[in-house]
N, C-alpha and C positions, 0 to 999 in steps of 0.2 A: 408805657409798658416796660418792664425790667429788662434786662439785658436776657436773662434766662429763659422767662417766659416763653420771649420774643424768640431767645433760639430753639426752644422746644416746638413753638409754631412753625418756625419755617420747614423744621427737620421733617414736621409731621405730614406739611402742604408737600416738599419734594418725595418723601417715599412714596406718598398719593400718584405724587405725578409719575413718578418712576414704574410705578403699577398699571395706571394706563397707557404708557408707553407699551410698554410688556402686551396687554391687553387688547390696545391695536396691531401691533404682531403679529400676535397669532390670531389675529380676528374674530375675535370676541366679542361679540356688540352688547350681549347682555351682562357682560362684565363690566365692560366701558360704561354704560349706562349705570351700573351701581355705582363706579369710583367717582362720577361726575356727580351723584349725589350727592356723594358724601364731601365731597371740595366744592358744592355750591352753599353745603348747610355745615360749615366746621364745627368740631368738637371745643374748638377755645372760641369762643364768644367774647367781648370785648366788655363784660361784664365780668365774665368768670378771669381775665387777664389783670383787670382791676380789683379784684380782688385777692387775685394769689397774688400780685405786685404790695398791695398794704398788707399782706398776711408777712410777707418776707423783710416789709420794712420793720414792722412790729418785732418779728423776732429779733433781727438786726438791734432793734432799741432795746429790748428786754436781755439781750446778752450784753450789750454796752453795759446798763443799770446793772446787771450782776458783776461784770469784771472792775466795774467803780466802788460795789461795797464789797467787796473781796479787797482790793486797795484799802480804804478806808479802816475796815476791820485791822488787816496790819496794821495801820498808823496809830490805831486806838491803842493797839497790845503794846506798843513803842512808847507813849505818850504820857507824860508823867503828869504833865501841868494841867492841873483842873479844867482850867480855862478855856484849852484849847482842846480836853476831852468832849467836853458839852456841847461845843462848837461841832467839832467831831460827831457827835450821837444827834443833835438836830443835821447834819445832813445824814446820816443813815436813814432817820425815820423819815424824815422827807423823798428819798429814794425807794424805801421800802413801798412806801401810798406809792408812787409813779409805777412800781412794780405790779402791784395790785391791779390799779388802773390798767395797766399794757397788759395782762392777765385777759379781763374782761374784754376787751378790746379784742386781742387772740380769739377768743370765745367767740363774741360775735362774729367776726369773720369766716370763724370755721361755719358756726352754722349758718350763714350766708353762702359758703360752697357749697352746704349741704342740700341747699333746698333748690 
């Protein structure tokens, strides 16, 4: 589970708690009884965590692959020598497919939260 995730979980488990505190309080029993269900059945499931955890690495990698052919692209405009142009343009395009790829990958994921 990501570092984020994980602190959006906790944040959400203590407000919970902090609400049934409050709740037994003022003596509330059928308040207490709602907050208890909702921290026996949470909203982040260990499914939906594992998924926003590769949705975040994904982007993570798909911003890497764009600030690599942004590099790249400069060194082309720089680059006189054939040789080392071509070289140059097989890894763009090579980057470009990995882009694609991590694209769809995005996609799926999303509609994996979705459903």
């Amino acid at each position: 589970m990501s570092h984020g995730i994980k602190a959006q979980r906790e944040k959400w488990i203590d407000d919970y708690l902090d609400l049934y505190n409050y709740a037994v309080s003022i003596k509330d029993e059928d308040w207490q009884k709602t907050i208890l269900a909702e921290l026996s059945a949470p909203a982040y499931d260990e499914r939906t965590d594992l998924h926003m955890q590769q949705r975040d690495e994904l982007i993570s990698y798909f911003n890497d692959v764009n600030q690599t052919l942004i590099f790249l692209y400069r060194k082309l405009q720089s680059e006189s020598e054939q040789a080392s142009r071509e070289q140059l343009w097989e890894q763009i395009w090579t980057l470009k497919r990995i882009r694609v790829e991590i694209g769809k990958k995005m996609r799926a994921s999303k509609e994996a939260l979705s459903s």
